[in-house]
PAFIBA-274476 format. One record per residue (C-alpha): residue number from 1; x, y, z. Coordinates in nm, 3 decimals. Layout:
N
REC   k       x       y       z
REC NUM       X       Y       Z
...
REM end
This chain:
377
REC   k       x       y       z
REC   1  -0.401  -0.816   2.589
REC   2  -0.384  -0.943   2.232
REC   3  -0.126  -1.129   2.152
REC   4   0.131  -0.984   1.906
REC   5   0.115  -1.187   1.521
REC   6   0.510  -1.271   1.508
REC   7   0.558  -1.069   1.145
REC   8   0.421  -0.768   1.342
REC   9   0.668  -0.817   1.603
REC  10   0.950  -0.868   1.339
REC  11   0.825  -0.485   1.165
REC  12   0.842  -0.339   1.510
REC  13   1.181  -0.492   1.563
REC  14   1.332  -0.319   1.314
REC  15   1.169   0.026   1.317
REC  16   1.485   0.152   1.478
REC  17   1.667   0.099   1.087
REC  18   1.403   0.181   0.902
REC  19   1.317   0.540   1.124
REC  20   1.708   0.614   1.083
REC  21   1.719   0.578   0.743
REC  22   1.394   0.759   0.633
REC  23   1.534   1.114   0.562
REC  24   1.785   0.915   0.323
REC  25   1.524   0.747   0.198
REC  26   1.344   1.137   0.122
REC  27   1.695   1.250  -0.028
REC  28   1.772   0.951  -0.254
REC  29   1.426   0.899  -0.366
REC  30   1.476   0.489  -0.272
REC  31   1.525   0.284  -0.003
REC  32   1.842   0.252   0.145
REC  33   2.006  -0.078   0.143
REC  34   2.035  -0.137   0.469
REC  35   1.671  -0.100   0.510
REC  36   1.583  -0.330   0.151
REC  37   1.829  -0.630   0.280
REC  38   1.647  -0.609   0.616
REC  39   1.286  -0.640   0.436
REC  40   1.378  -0.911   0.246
REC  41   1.559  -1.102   0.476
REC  42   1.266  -1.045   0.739
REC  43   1.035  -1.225   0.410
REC  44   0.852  -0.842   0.409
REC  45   0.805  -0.935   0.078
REC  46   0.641  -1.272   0.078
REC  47   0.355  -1.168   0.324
REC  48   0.054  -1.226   0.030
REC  49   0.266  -1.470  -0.196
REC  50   0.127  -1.840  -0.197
REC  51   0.320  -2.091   0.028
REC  52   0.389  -2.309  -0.277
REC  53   0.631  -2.029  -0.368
REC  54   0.744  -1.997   0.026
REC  55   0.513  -1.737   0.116
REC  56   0.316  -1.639   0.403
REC  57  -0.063  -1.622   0.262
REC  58  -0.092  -1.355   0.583
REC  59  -0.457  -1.276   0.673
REC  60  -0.561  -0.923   0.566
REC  61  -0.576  -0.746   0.854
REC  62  -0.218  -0.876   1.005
REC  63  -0.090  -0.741   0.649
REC  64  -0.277  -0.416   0.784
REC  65  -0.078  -0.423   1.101
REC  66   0.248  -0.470   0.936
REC  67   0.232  -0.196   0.657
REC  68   0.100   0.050   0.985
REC  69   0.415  -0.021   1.179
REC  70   0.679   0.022   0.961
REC  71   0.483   0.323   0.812
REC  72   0.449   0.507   1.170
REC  73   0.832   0.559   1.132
REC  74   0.886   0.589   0.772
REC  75   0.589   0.622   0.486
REC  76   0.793   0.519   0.193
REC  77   0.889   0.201   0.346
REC  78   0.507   0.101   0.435
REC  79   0.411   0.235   0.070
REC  80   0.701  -0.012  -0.042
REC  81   0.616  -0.318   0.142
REC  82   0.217  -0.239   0.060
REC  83   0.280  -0.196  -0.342
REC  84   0.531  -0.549  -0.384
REC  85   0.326  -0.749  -0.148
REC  86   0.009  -0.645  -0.364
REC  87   0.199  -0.725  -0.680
REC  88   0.325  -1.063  -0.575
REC  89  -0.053  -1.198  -0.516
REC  90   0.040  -1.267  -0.918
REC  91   0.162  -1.602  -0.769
REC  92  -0.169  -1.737  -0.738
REC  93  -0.246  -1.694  -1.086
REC  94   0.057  -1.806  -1.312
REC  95   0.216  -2.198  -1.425
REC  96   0.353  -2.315  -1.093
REC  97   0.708  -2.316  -1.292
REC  98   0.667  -1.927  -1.343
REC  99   0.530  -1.855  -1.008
REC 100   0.841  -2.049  -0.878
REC 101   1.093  -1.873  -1.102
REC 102   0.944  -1.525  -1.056
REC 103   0.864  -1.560  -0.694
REC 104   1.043  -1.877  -0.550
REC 105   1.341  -1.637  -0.415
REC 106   1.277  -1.372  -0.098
REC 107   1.396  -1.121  -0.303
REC 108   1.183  -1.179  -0.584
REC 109   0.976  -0.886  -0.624
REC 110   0.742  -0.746  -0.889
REC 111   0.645  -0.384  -0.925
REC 112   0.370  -0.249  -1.201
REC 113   0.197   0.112  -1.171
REC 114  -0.201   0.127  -1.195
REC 115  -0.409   0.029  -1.486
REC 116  -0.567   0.224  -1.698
REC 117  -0.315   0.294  -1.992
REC 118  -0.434   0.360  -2.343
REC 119  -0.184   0.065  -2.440
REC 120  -0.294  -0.234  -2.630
REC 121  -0.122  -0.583  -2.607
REC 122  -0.094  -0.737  -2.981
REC 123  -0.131  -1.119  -3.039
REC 124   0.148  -1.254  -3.206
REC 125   0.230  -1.646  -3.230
REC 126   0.326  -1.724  -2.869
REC 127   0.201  -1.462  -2.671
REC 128   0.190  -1.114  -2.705
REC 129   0.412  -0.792  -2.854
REC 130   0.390  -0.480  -2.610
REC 131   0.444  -0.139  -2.620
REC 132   0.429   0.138  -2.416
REC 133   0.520   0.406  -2.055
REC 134   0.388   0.328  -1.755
REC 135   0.420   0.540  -1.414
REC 136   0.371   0.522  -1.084
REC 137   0.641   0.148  -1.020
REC 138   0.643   0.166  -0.700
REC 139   0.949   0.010  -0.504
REC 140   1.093  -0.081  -0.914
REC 141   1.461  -0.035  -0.736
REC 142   1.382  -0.341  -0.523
REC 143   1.197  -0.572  -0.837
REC 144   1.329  -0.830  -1.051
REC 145   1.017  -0.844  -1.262
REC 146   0.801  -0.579  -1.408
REC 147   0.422  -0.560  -1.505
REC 148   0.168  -0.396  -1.709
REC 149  -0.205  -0.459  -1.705
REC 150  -0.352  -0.381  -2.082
REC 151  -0.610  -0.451  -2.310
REC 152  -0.561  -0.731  -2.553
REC 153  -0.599  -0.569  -2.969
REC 154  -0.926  -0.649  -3.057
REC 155  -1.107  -0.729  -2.715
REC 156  -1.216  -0.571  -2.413
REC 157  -1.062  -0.774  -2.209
REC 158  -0.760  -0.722  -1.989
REC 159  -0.419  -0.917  -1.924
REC 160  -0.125  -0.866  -1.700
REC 161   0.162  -0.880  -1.864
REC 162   0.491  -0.995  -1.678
REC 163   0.867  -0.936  -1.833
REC 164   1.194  -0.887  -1.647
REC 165   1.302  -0.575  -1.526
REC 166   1.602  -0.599  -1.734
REC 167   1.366  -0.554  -2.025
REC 168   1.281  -0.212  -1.945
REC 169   1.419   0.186  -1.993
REC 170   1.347   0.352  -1.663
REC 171   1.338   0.715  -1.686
REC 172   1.382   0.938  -1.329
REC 173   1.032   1.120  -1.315
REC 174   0.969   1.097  -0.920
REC 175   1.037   1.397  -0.801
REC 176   0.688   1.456  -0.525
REC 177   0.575   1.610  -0.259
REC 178   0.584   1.269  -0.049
REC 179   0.654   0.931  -0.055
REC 180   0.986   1.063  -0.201
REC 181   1.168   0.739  -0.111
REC 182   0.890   0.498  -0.289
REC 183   1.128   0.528  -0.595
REC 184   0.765   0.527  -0.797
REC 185   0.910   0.617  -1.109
REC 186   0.832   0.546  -1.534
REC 187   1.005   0.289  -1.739
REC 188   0.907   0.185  -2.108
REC 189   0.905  -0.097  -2.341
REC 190   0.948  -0.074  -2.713
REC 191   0.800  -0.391  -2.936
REC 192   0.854  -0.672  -2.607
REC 193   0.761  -1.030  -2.714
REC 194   0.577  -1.159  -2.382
REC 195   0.524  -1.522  -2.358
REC 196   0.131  -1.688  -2.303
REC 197   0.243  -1.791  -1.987
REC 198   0.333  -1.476  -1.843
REC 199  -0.009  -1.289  -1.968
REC 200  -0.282  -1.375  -1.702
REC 201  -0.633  -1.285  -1.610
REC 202  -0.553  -1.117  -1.243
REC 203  -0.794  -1.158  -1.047
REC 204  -1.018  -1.414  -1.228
REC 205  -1.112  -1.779  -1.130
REC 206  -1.035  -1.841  -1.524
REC 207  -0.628  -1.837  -1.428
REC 208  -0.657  -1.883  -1.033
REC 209  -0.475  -2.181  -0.926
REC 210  -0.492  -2.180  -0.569
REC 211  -0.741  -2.232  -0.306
REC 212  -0.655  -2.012  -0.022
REC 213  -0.931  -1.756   0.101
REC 214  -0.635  -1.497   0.062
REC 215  -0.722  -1.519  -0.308
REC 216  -1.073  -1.440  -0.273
REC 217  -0.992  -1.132  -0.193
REC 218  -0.930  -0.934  -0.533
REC 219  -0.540  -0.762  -0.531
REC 220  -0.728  -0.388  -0.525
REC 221  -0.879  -0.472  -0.199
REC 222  -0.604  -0.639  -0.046
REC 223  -0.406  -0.315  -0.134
REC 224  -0.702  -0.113  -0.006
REC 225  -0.608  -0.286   0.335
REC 226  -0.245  -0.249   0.393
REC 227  -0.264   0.134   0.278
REC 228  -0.501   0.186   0.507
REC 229  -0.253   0.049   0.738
REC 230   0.000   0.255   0.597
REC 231  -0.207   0.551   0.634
REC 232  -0.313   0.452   0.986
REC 233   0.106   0.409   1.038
REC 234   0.188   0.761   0.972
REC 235  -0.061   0.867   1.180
REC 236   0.029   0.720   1.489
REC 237   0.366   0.803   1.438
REC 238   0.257   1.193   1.405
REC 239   0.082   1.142   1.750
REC 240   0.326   0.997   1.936
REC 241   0.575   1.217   1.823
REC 242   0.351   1.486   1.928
REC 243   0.270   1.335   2.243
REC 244   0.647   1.285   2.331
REC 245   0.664   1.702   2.262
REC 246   0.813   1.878   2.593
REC 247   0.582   1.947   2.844
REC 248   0.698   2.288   2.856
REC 249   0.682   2.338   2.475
REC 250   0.497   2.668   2.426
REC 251   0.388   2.787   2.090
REC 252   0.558   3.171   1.969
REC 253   0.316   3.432   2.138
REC 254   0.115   3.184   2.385
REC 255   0.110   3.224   2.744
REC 256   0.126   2.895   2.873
REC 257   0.267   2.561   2.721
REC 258   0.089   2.364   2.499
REC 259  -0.016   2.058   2.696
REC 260  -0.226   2.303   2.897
REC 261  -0.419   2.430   2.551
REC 262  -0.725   2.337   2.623
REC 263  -0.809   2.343   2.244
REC 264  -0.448   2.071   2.195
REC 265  -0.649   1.888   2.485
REC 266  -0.926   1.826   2.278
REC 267  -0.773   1.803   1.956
REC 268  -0.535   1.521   2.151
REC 269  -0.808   1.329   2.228
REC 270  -1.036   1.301   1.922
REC 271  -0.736   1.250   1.746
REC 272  -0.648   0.973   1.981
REC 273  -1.040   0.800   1.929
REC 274  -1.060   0.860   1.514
REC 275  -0.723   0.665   1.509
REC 276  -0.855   0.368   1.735
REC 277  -1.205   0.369   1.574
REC 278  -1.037   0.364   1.234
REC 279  -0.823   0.103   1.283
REC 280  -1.076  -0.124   1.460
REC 281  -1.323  -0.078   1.149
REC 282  -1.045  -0.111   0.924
REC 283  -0.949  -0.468   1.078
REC 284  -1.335  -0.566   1.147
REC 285  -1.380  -0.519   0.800
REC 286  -1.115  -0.743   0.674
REC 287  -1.190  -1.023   0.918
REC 288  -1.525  -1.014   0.876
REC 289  -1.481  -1.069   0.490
REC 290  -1.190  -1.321   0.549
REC 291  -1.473  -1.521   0.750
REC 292  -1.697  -1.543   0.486
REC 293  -1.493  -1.654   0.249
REC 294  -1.411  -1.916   0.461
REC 295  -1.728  -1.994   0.495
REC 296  -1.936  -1.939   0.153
REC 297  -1.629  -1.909  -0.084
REC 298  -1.680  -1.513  -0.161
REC 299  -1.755  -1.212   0.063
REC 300  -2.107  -1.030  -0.017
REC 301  -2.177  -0.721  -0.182
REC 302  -2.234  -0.519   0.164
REC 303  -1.903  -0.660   0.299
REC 304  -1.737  -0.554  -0.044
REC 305  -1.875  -0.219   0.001
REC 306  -1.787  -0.208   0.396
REC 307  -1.416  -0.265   0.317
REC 308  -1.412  -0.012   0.107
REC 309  -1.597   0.258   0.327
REC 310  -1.317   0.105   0.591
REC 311  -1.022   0.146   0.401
REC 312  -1.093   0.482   0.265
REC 313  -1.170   0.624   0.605
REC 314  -0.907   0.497   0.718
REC 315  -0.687   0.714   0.471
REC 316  -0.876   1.013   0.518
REC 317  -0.910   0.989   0.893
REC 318  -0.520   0.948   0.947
REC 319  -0.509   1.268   0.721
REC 320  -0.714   1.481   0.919
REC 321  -0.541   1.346   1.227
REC 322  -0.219   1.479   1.027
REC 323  -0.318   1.803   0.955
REC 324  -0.433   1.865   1.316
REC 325  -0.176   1.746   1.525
REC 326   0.102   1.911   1.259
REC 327  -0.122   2.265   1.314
REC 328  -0.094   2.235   1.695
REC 329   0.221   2.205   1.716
REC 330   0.316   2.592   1.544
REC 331   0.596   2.740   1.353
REC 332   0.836   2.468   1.455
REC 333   0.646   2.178   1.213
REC 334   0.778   2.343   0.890
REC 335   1.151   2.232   0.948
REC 336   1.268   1.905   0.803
REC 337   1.454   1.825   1.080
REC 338   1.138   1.797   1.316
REC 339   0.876   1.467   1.340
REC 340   0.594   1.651   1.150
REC 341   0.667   1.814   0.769
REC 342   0.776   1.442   0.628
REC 343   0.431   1.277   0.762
REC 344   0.245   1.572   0.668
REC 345   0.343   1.501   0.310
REC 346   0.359   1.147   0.299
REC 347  -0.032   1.141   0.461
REC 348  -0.150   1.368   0.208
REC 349   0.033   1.202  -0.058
REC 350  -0.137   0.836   0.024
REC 351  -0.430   1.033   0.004
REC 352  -0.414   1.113  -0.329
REC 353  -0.383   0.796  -0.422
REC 354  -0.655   0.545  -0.615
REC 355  -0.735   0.416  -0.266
REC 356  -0.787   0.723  -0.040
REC 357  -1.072   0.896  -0.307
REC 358  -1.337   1.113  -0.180
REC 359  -1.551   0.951  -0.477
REC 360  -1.513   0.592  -0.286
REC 361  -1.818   0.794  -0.021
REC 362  -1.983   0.853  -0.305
REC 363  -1.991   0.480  -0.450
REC 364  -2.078   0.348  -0.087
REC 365  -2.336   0.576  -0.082
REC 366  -2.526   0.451  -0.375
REC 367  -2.478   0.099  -0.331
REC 368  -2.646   0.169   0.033
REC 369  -2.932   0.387  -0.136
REC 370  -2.971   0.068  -0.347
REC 371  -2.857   0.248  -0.653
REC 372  -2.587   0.125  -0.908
REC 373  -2.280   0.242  -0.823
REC 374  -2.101   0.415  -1.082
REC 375  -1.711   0.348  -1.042
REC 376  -1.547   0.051  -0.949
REC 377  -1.472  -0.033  -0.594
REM end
């Protein structure tokens, strides 16, 4: 057997907390403390920051395996751990003095929502003045530091923007369906002077100052990896919640329990091979791109497009895995006191998400036909 990457075995050491805690997590709409002083003590947070700031630079596809673990026992807490880790590849890109001061500390975290705003960023002597709402900040209980990406007055060109968190008006909007405990909500800024150092090109060589592979990868994809572990997480956790079901669990108006269905059989099984062939793509992808980096300094446009297609049905496998699994088991899935109705939100809720689109098939699709594709990927 495989051996097991040490930060995996740390996540699976502590799924114990972080399982207890994850209908508080649901009511509270945040993660517990218990559960926060345990990531960041465990460096959960410092998985994709550069070592010069005491990080981990962790390949992709260990990343993958951490965000699935914690996420097969609570989806918030992947979706947490996913979302900061993302943020924090920042590091590679600012002054080595702000990457130490906004980074250099375990529990320095960074949370931003997606771009996309109708914001601009104005040039003033200095830097920058901002205003403007943004949604969608995941894990912004646990941050320190808070981040925008917008479009610099006058160009077409966009800058993330970095400011403390102390800077901000958060306003309680995230009240969902799932992921209740991501704490995802809005916060605003009114007229916020924003030094030249902290406005960066993310994900461009212009401000890149470090030469780890890790940074080849662009922040989207490395996020397009661990939530396809986080999707993958939730999954197995419906599963083996399911398969842990008594044997003599009988659904209202069958004759004979369930594990003798042969319809839950079946539906057992291919659930059972979608998951594993998933997850092995999902990983296969990532490595495969890590290697080339390695070796050629970037990954190629069909390995750009394969991690996508991997990622994406990755989400959307774990959801119909979900959905089946949660129909076998009957009547009983609907109360919130049973294994099923949280991860039947919390998958469909990652699914809704930039990542898990339906349109990603269609982009991989035409870059495969040869075609241009027509949305980013």
């Amino acid at each position: 057997m495989p051996s097991v990457h040490p930060q995996v075995q740390k996540a699976r050491d502590l799924l114990p907390l972080i399982g207890a805690a994850s209908a508080e997590n649901d009511e509270i709409r945040k993660l517990t403390q218990p559960v926060v002083r345990a990531l960041i003590d465990g460096g959960f947070f410092t998985m994709l920051k550069t070592k010069a700031v005491g990080g981990m630079e962790l390949k992709p596809s260990i990343f993958a395996q951490v965000t699935e673990a914690i996420a097969s026992v609570d989806g918030s807490t992947g979706w947490v751990v996913c979302q900061s880790n993302g943020c924090s590849t920042t590091s590679a890109y600012l002054d080595p003095h702000m990457a130490q001061e906004i980074f250099g500390r375990p529990d320095g975290i960074v949370a931003w929502g997606p771009p996309g705003s109708p914001y601009e960023a104005i040039p003033v002597e200095g830097g920058y003045r901002l205003t403007g709402k943004w949604r969608f900040m995941s894990g912004s209980q646990n941050a320190t530091w808070l981040g925008a990406h917008v479009r610099v007055a006058g160009t077409k060109e966009v800058k993330t923007f970095l400011y403390p968190k102390s800077s901000a008006t958060f306003h309680d909007i995230w009240h969902t369906l799932g992921l209740r405990g991501t704490a995802s909500n809005e916060y605003s800024i009114d007229n916020l002077f924003i030094p030249n150092e902290l406005a960066i090109y993310r994900d461009d060589p212009r401000d890149r100052r470090s030469d780890s592979p890790l940074y080849r990868f662009s922040s989207n994809q490395l996020y397009s990896i661990g939530f396809g572990g986080v999707a993958l997480g939730i999954a197995r956790g419906t599963m083996d919640a399911f398969l842990a079901l008594p044997q003599e669990k009988t659904r209202r108006g069958a004759s004979k329990p369930m594990v003798e269905n042969n319809v839950v059989q079946s539906h057992v099984a291919q659930s059972e091979a979608r998951w594993r062939s998933a997850r092995y793509f999902l990983h296969a992808a990532a490595d495969e791109a890590l290697e080339t980096i390695e070796e050629k300094g970037a990954m190629a446009l069909d390995q750009r497009t394969r991690l996508r297609l991997a990622s994406t049905w990755a989400i959307q496998s774990s959801r119909e895995i979900v959905n089946t699994l949660y129909h076998d088991c009957g009547s009983m899935a609907v109360f919130e006191d049973n294994p099923f109705e949280r991860r039947l939100r919390d998958i469909h809720t990652v699914a809704q998400q930039g990542q898990g689109r339906i349109l990603h098939y269609e982009t991989v699709g035409q870059v495969m036909l040869g075609q241009a594709p027509e949305n980013i990927y």
